[in-house]
C-alpha positions as CSV (number, residue, x, y, z in Angstrom):
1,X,-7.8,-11.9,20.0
2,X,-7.7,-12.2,16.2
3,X,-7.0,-9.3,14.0
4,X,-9.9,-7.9,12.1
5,X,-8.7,-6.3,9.1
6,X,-12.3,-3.8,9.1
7,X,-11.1,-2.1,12.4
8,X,-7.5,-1.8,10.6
9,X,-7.6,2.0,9.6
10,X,-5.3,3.4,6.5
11,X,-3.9,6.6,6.4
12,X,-2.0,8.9,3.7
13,X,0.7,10.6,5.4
14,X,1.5,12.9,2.6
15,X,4.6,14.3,4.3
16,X,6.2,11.3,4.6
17,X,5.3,9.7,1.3
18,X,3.7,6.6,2.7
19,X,0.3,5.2,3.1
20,X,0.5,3.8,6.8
21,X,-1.5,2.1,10.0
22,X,-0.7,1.8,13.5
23,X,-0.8,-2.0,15.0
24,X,-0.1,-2.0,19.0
25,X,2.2,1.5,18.9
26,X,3.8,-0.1,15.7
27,X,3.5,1.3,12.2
28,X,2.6,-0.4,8.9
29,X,3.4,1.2,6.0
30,X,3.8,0.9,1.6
31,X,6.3,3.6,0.9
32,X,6.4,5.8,-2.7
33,X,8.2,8.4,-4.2
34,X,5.7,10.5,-6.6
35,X,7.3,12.3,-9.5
36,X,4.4,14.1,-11.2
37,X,1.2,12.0,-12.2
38,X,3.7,8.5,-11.0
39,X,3.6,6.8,-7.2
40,X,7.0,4.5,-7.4
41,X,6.3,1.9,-4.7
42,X,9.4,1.2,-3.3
43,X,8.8,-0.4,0.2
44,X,6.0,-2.1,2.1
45,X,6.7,-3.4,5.6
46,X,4.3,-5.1,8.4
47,X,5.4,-5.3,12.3
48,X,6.5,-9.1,12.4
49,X,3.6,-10.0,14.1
50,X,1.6,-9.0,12.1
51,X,2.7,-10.3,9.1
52,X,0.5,-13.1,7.4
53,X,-2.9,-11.7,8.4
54,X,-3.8,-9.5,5.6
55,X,-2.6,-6.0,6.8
56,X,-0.3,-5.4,4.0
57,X,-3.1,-6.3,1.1
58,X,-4.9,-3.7,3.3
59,X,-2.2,-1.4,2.8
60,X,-1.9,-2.1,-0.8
61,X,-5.6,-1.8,-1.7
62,X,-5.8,1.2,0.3
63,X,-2.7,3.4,-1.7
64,X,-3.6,1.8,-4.8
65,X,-7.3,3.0,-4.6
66,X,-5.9,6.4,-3.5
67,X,-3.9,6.3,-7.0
68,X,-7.0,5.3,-8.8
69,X,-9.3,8.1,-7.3
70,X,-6.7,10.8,-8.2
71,X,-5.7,9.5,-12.2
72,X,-2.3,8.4,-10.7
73,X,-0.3,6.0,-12.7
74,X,1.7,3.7,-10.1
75,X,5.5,1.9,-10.7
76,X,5.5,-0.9,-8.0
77,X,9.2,-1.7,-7.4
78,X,9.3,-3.7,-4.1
79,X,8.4,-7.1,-4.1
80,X,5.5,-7.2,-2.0
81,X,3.4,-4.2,-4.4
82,X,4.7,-6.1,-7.7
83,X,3.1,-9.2,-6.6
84,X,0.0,-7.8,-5.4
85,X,-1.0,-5.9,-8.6
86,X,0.1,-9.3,-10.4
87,X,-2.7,-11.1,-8.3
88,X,-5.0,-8.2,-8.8
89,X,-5.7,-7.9,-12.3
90,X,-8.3,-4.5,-11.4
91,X,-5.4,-2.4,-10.9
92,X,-3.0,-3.6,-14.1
93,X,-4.8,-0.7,-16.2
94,X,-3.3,1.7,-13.6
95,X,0.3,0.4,-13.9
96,X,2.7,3.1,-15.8
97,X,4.1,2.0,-19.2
């Protein structure tokens, strides 16, 4: 059965820093660090099976919407979040400087 990224549901777990889904018991997650008004992206990671199919653009839109809605600058330091602002122009304006 093909993965349909609207029945994919995002959550912030705010306890453990990390903006996360759950894909057949396993977990889907983009990672930060927040030091005051500043999310640090330091990790996004997709079950291997996953991976390909749009889940971790999900995961990305979803925390860096979160950052927008609450006047959050963001740092994205892993690879994954650095090349998905760079493809997303919409969310350069939130990118710390």
């Amino acid at each position: 059965m093909p993965l349909n990224l609207e029945d994919i549901t995002v959550t912030h777990n705010e306890a453990a820093a990390r903006f996360e889904t759950k894909l057949d018991g396993q977990l889907g997650v983009v990672a930060y660090q927040r030091r005051n008004n500043t999310l640090f992206f330091t990790h996004t990671e997709v079950p291997g099976k996953f991976q390909g199919l749009g889940v971790a653009g999900k995961l990305a839109h979803s925390a860096l919407e979160y950052a927008r809605d609450n006047n959050l600058t963001i740092v994205p330091l892993c690879s994954y979040m650095v090349a998905y602002v760079r493809r997303h122009p919409e969310y350069q304006t939130l990118v710390s400087r």
